[in-house]
N, CA and C of each residue as an Amber inpcrd file, in Angstrom:
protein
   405
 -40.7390000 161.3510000 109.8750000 -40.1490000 161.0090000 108.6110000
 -38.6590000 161.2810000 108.6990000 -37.6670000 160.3650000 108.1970000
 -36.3980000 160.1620000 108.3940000 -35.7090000 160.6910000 107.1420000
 -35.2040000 161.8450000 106.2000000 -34.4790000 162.0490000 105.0320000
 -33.2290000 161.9410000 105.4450000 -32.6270000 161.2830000 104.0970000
 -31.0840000 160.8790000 104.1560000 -31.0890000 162.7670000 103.5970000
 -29.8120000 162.6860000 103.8560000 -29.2980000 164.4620000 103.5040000
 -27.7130000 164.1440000 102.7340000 -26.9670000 164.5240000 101.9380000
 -26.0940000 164.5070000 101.4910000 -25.3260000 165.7330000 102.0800000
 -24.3330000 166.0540000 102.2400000 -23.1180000 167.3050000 103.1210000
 -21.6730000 166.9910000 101.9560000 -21.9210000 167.6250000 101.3090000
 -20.2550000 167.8500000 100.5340000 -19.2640000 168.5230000 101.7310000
 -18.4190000 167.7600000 102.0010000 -17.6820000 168.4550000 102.9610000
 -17.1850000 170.2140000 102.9980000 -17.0280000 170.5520000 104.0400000
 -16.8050000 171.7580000 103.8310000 -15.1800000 171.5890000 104.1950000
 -14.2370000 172.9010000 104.5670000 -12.9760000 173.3210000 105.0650000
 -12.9750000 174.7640000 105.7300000 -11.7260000 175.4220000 106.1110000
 -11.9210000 176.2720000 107.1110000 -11.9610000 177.5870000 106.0890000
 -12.2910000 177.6220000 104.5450000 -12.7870000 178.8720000 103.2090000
 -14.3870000 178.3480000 103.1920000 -14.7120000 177.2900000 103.3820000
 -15.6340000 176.6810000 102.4390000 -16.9890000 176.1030000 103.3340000
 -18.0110000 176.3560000 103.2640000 -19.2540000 175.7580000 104.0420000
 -19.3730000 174.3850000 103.3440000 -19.4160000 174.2310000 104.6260000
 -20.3910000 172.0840000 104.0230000 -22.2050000 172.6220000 103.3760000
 -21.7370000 172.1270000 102.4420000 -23.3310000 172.3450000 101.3130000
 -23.9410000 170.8700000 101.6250000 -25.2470000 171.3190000 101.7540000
 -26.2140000 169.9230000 101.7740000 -27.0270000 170.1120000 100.6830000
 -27.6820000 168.7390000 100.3310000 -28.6560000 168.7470000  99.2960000
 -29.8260000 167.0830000  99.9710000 -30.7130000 167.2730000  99.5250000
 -31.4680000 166.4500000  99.9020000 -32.3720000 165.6560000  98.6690000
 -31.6310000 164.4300000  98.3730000 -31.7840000 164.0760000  97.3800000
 -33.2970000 163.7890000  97.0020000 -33.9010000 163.2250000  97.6320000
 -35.4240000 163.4350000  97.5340000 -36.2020000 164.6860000  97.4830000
 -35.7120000 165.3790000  97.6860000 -36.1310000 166.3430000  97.6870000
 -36.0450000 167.6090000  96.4890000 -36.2400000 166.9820000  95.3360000
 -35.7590000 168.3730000  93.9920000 -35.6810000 169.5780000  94.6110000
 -34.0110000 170.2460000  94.8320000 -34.4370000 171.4570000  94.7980000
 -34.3870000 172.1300000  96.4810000 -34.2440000 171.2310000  97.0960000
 -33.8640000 171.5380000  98.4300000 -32.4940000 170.9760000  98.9320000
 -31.7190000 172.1280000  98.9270000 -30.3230000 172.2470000  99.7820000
 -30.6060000 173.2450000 100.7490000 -29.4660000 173.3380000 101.4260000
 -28.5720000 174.2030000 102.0830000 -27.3150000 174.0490000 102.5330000
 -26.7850000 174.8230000 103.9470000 -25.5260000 174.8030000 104.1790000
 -25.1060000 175.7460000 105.2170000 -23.9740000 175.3710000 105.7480000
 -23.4930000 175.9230000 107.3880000 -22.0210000 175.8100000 107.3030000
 -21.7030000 176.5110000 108.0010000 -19.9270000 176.7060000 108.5890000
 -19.4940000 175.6660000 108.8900000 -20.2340000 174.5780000 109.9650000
 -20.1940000 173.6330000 110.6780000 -20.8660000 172.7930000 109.9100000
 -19.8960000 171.2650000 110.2630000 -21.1430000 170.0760000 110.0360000
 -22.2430000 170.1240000 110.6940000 -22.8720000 170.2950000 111.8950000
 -23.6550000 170.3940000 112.9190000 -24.7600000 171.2700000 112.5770000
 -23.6840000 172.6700000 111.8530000 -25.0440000 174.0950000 111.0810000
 -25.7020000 173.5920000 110.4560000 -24.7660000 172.8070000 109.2150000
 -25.1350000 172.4420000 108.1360000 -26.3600000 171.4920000 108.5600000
 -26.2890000 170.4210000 109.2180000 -27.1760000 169.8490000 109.3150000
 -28.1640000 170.0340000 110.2520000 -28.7130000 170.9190000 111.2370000
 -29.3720000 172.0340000 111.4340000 -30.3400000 172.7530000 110.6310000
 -29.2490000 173.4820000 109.6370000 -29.9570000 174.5700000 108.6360000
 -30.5500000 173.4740000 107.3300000 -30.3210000 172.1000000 107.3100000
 -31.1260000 171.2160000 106.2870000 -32.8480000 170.9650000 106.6590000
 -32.3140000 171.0440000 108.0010000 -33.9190000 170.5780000 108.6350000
 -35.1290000 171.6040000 108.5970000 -34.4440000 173.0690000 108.4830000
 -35.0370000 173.6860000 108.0780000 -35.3200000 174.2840000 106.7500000
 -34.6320000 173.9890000 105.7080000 -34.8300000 173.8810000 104.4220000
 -35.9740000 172.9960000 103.8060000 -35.8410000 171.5000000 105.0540000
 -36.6880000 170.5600000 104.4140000 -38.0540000 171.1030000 104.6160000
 -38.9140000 171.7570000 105.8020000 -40.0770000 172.2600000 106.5060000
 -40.4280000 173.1850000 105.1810000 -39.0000000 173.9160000 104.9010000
 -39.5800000 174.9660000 104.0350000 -40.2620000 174.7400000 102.7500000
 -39.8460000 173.7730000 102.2930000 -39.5180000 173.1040000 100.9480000
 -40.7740000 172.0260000 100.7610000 -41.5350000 171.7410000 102.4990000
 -42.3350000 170.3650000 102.4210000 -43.8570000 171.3420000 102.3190000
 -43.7500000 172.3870000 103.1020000 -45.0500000 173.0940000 103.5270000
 -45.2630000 174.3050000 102.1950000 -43.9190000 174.6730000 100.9790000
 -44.0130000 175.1090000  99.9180000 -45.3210000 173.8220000  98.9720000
 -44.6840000 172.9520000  98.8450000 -45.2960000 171.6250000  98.1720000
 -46.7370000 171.6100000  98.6080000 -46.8110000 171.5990000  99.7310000
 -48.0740000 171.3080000 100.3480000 -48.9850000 172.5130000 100.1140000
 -48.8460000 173.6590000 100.0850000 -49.6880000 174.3720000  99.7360000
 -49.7460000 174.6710000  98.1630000 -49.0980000 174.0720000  97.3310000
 -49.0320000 173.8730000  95.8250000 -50.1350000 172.9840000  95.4680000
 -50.2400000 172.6490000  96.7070000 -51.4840000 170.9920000  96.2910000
 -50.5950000 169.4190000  95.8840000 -49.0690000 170.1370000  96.0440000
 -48.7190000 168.9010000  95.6450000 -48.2790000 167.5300000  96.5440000
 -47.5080000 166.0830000  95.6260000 -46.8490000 165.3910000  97.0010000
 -45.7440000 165.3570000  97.2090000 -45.5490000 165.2740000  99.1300000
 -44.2830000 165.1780000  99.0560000 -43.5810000 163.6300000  99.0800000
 -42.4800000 163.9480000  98.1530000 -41.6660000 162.1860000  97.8900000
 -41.7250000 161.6000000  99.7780000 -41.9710000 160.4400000  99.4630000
 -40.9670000 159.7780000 100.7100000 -39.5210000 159.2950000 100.3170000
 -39.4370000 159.2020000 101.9680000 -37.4820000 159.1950000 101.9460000
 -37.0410000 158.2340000 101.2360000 -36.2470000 158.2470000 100.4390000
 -35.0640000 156.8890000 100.0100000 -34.3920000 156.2230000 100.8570000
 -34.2290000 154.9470000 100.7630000 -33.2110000 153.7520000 101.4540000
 -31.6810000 154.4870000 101.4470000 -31.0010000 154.2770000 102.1460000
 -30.0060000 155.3760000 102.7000000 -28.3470000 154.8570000 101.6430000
 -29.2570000 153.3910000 101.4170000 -28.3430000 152.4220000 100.2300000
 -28.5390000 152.7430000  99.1680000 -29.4100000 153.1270000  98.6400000
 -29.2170000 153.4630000  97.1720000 -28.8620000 155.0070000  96.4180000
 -29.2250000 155.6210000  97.7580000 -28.5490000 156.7190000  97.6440000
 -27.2130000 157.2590000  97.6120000 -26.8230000 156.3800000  99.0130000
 -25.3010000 156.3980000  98.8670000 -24.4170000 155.9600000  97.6800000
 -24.9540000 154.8790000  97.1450000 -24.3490000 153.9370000  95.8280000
 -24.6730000 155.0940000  94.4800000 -25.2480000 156.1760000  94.5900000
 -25.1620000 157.2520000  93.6590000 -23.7670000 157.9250000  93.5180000
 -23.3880000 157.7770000  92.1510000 -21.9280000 158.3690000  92.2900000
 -21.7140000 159.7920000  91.7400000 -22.6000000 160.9700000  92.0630000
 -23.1310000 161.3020000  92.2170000 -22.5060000 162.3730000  93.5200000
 -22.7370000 161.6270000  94.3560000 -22.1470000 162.1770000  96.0010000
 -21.1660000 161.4010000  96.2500000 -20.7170000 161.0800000  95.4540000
 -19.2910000 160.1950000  95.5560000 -18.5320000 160.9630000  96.9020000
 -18.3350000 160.8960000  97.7760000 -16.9030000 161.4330000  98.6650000
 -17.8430000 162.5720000  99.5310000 -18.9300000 162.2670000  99.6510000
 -19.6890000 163.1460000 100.4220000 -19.9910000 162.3170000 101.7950000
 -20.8610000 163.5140000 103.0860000 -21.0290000 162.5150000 104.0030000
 -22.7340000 162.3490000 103.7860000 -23.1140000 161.5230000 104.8390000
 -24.3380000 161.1050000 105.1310000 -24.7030000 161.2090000 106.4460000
 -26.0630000 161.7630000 106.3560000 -26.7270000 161.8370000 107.8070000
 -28.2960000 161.9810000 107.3460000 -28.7940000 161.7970000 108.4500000
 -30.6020000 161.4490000 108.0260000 -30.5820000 162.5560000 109.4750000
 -31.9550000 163.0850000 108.8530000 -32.9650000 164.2930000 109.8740000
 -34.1130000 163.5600000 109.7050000 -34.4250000 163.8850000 111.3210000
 -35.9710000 163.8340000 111.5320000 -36.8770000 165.0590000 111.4470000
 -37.8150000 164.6440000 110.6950000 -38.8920000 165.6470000 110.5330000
 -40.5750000 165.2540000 110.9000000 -41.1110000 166.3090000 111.6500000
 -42.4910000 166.0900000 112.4290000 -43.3790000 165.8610000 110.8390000
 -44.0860000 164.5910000 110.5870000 -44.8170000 164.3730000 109.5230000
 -46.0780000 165.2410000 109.5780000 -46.5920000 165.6260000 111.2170000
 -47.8960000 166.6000000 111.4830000 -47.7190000 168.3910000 110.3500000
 -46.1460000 167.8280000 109.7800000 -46.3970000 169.3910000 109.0910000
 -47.1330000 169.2400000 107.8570000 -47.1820000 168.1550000 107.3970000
 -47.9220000 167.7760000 106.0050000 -48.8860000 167.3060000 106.1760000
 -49.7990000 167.1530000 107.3560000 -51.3830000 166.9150000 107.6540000
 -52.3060000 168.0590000 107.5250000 -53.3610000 168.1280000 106.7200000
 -54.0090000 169.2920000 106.7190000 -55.2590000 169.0280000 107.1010000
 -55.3670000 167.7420000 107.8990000 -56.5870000 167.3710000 108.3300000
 -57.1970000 168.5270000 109.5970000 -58.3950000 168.7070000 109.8900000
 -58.6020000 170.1800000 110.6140000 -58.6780000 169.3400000 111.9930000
 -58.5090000 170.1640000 113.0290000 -58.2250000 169.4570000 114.0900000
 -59.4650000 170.4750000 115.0970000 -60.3830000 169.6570000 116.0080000
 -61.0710000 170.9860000 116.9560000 -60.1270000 171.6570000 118.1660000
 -60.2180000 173.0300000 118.0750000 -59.2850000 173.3220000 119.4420000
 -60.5600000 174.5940000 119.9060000 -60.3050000 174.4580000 121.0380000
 -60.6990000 175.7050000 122.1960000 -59.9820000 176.6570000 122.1770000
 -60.6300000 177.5790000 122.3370000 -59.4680000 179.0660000 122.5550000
 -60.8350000 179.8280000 123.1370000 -60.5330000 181.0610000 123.8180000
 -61.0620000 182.1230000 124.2440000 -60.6710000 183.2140000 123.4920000
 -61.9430000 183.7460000 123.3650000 -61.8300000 185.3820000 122.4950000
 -62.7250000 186.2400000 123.0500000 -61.8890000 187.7420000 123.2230000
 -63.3360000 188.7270000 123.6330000 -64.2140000 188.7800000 122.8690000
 -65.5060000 188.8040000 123.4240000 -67.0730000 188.9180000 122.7890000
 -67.0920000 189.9870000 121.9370000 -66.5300000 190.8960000 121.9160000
 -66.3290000 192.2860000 120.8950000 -65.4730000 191.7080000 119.5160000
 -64.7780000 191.0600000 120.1320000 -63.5400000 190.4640000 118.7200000
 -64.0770000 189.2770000 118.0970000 -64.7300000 188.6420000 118.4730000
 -65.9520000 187.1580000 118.2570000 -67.1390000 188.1210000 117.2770000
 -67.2320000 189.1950000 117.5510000 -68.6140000 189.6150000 116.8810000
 -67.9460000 190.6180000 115.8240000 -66.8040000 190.9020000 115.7320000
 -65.9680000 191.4470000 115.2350000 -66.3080000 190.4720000 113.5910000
 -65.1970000 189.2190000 113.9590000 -65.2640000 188.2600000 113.3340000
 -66.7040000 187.7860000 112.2820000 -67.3770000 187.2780000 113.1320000
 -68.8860000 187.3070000 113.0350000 -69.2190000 187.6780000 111.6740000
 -69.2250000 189.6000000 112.0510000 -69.4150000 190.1630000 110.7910000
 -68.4070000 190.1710000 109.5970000 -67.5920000 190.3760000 110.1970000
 -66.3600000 189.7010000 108.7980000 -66.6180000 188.8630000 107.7410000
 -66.9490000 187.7720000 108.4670000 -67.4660000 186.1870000 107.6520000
 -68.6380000 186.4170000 107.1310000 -69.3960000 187.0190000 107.8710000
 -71.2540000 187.2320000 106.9760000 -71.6170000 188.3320000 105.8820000
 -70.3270000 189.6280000 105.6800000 -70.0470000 189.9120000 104.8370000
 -69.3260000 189.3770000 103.5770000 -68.1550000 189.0740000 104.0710000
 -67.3880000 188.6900000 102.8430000 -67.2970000 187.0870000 102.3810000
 -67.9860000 186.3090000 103.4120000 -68.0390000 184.9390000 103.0280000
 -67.0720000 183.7730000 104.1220000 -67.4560000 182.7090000 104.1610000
 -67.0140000 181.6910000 105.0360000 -66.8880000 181.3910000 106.4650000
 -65.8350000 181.0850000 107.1480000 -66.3910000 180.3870000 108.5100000
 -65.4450000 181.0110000 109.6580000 -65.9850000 181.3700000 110.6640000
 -64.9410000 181.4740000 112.0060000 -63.6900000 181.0760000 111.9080000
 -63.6950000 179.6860000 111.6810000 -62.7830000 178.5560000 111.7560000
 -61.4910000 179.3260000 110.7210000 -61.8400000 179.0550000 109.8800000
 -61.4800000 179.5530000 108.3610000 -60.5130000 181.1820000 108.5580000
 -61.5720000 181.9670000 108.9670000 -60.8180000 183.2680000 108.8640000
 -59.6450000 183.3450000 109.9540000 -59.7350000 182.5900000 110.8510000
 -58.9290000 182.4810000 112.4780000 -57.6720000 181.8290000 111.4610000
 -57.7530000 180.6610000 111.1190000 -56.6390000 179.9170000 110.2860000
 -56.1840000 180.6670000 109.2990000 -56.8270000 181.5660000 108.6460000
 -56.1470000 182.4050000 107.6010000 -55.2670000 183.2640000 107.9970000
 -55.8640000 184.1700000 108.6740000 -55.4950000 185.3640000 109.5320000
 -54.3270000 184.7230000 110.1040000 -54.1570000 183.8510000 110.9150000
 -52.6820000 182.6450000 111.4940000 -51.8500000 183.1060000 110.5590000
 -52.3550000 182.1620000 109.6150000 -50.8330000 181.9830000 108.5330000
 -50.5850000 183.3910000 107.9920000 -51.7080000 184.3280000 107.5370000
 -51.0370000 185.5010000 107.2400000 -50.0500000 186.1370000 107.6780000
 -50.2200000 186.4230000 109.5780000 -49.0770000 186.8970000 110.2080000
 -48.0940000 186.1040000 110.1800000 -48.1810000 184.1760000 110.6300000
 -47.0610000 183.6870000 110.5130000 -45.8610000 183.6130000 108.9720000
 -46.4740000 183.7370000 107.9670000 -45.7370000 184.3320000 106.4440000
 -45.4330000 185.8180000 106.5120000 -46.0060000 186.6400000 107.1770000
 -45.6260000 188.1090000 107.2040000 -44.2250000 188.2450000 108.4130000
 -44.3990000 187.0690000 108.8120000 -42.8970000 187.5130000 110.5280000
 -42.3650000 186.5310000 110.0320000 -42.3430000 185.5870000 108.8510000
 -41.3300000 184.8890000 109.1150000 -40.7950000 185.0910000 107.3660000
 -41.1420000 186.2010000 106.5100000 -40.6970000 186.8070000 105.6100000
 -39.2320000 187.8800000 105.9120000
């Protein structure tokens, strides 16, 4: 997926601010044009996988023309980021992995106590640490 990004120019006091017009609510901004548009791409991930676990949708991109013709960003620049669309798939995918037989039965009982599936607690447990290290 291709988002146009808006960059109010910056100067050598002032960071170039981005905003992403499709996007309510998602900016950022860098020292550099280059940061700036960098640190957008990761605003957008943040901002797409917030949505997505809201249950909600995310917009698709705008024509790069009608955005620009917003006056609005009058005197701003333009640049489009690519973003991996696999972050907004929540379709379950099968994977292999190896686990010790102690930590498998570990598990096991986990799920047959408190409820649900291998699958399930492995994917939970994921995102828990990955939201706890990347807090």
């Amino acid at each position: 997926m291709k988002y146009p990004i808006a960059i109010e120019p910056g100067d050598d006091t002032h960071a170039f601010g981005v905003v992403v017009p499709d996007l309510p609510g998602c900016f950022s901004a860098g020292d550099t044009l280059e940061e700036a548009i960098d640190n957008s791409k990761e605003a957008i991930v943040l901002w797409m996988e917030t949505v997505v676990e809201d249950g909600l949708v995310v917009p698709e991109p705008s024509s790069m023309a009608r955005l620009t013709a917003d006056p609005e960003f009058f005197g701003w620049l333009w640049a489009v980021v690519e973003i991996d669309a696999a972050i907004l798939d929540s379709k379950s995918e099968r994977v292999n992995i190896s686990v010790p037989r102690r930590v498998l039965a570990m598990i096991d009982r986990y799920v047959l106590n408190h409820g649900g599936t291998r699958s399930g607690f492995l994917a939970n447990a994921a995102l828990d640490k990955i939201m706890r290290v990347s807090a």
